[in-house]
C-alpha positions in Angstrom: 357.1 72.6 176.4 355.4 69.4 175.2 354.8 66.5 178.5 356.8 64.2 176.4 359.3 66.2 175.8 362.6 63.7 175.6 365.2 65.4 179.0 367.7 63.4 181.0 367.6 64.4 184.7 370.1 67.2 185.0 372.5 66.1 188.3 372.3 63.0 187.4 373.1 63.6 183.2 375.9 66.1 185.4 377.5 63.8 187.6 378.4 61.5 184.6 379.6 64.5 182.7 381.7 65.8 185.2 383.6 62.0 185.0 383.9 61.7 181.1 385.0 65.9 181.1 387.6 67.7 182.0 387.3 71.4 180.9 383.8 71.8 179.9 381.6 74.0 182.1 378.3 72.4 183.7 375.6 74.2 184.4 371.6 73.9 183.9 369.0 75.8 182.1 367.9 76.8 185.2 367.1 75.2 188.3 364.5 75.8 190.5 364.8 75.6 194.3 361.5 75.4 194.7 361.6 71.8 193.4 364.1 70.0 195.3 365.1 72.7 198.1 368.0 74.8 198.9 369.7 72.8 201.4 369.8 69.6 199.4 370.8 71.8 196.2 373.3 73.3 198.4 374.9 70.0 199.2 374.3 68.2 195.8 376.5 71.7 194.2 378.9 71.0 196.8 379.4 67.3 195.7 379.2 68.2 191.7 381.6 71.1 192.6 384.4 68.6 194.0 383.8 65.8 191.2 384.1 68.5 188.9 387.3 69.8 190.2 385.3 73.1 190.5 383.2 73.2 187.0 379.9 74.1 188.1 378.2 77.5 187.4 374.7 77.4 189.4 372.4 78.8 187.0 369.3 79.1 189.3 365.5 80.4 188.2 362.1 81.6 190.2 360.2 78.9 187.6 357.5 80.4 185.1 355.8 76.9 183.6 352.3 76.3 186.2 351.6 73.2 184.7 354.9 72.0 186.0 353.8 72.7 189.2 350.6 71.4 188.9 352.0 68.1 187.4 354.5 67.4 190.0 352.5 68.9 193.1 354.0 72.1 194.0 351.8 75.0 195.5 351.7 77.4 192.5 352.7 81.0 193.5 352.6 84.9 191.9 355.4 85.8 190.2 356.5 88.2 193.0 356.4 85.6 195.3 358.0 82.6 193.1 361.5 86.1 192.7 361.6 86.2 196.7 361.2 82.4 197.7 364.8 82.5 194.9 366.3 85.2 196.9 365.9 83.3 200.3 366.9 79.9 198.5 370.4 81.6 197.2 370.8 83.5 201.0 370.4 79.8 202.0 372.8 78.0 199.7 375.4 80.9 200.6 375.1 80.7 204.1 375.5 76.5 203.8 378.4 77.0 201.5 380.4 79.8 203.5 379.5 79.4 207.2 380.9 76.4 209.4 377.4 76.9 210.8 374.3 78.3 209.4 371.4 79.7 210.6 368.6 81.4 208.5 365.0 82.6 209.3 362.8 83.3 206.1 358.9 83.7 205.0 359.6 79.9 203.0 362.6 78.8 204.3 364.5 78.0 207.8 367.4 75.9 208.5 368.8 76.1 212.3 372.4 75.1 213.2 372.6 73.6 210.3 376.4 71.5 208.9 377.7 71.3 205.7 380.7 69.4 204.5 382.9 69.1 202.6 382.4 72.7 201.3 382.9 73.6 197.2 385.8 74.1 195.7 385.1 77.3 194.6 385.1 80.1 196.9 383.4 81.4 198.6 381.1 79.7 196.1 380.1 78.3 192.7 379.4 81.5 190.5 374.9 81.9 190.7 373.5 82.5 187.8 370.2 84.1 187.8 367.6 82.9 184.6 364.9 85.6 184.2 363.9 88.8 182.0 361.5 90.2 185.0 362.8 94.0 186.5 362.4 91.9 189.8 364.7 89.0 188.5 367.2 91.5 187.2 367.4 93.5 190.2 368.0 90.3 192.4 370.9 89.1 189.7 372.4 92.6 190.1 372.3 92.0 193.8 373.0 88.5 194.2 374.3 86.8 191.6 377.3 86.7 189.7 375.7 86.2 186.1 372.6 86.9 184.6 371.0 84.4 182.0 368.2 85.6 179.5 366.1 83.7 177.3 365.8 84.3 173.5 365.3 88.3 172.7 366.8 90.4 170.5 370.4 92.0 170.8 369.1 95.4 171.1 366.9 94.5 174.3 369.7 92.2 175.4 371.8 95.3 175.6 369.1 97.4 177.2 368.5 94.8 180.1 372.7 94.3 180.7 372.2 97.9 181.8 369.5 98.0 183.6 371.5 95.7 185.7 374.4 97.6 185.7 372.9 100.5 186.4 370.8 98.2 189.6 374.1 97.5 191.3 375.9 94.3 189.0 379.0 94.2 189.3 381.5 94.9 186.5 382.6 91.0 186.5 379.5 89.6 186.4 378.8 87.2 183.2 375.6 87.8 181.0 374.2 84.6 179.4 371.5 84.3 176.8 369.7 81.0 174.6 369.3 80.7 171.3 367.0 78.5 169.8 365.8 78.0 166.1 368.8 79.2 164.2 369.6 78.2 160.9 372.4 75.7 161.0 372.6 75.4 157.2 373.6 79.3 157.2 377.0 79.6 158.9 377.4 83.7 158.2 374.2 84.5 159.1 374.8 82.4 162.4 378.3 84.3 163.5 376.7 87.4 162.7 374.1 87.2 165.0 376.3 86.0 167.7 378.3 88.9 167.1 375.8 91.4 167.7 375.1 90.0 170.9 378.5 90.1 171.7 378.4 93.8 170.9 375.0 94.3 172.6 377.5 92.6 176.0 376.5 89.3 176.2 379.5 87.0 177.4 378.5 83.9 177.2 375.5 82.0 174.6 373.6 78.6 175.4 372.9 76.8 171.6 369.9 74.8 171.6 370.7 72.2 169.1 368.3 70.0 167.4 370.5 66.8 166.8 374.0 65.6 167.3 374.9 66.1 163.4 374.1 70.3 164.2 376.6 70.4 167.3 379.2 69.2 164.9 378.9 71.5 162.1 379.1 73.9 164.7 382.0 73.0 166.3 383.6 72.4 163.0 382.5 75.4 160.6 381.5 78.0 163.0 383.3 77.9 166.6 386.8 78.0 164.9 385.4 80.7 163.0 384.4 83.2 166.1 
């Protein structure tokens, strides 16, 4: 990722797409607690959940990118470490969301007594997505999480990770996400035939990265009615 790399703050860009939308889906690519904090997370899902009239899918990551850290002054942790500090920041944002009032005792977070309100729509919560191709990160989507969301790999090892985490405990409802990048826009069959194999392979739901506005139509035009 390039440090001038052109990206609208995500609740904010949200917010103003939850207004101007009324069926499209927001979620992020992911978020990462350790930047802003599970309780304000918590309570800034809560308030996109109720603009959105109960949109949002909380697509959350342990963060991978040190120079991020670095950049923005966040203690750099192990990878190990980065997978846990998630799983105590989604125990968190559960506990805030479901409980009148919440108490929680971690290694890197704590919140006493704490009151949240007014709650999602949701229930008991916005669906968590888990970002991350670890065995760590897909054990914690199997256990906590009601979707898993990979980055770019082949259909083959997309279909070998969806049962790993069936096999870890996810349960049979659970979505499985991936991103493609790179594809090539000006060849529509090759296009649907990839996103068919990883349809096949069990992935439910595909994230597009698209280079410019004149590729999201074509898409929408030529291929989506296609699928």
């Amino acid at each position: 990722v390039k440090p001038e790399f052109y990206c609208h703050e995500a609740w904010t860009l949200m917010s103003a797409l939850a207004v101007l939308t009324e069926h499209l889906k927001l979620g992020f690519h992911v978020l990462n607690p350790a930047f802003r904090g599970p309780a304000i997370l918590a309570k800034m899902a809560a308030a996109l959940d109720i603009i959105s009239e109960g949109r949002l899918i909380m697509s959350l990551g342990a963060g991978w990118f040190k120079r991020e850290y670095e950049a923005f002054g966040i203690p750099w942790e192990e990878h190990d470490d980065r997978v846990n500090r998630l799983e105590e920041a989604i125990l968190v944002m559960k506990a805030l969301w479901t409980q009148k009032t919440a108490t929680f005792y971690g290694k890197y977070y704590h919140i006493k007594n704490a009151v949240m309100e007014p709650k999602p729509i949701q229930k008991p919560h916005p669906p968590i997505w888990i970002g991350g191709n670890s065995p760590k990160t897909m054990e914690l989507s199997a256990r906590l999480a009601d979707g898993w969301y990979s980055r770019p790999i082949t259909p083959e090892k997309a279909k070998e990770s969806i049962d790993f985490i069936k096999k870890t405990g996810g349960n049979k409802r659970m979505a499985f996400a991936i991103t493609l990048s790179d594809l090539p826009f000006d060849k529509q069959d090759q296009i649907i035939e990839s996103i068919l194999k990883y349809a096949d392979a069990g992935i439910t739901y595909i994230t597009i990265t698209f280079p410019g506005i004149n590729e999201v139509k074509r898409f929408a035009n030529s291929i989506l009615s296609t699928i």
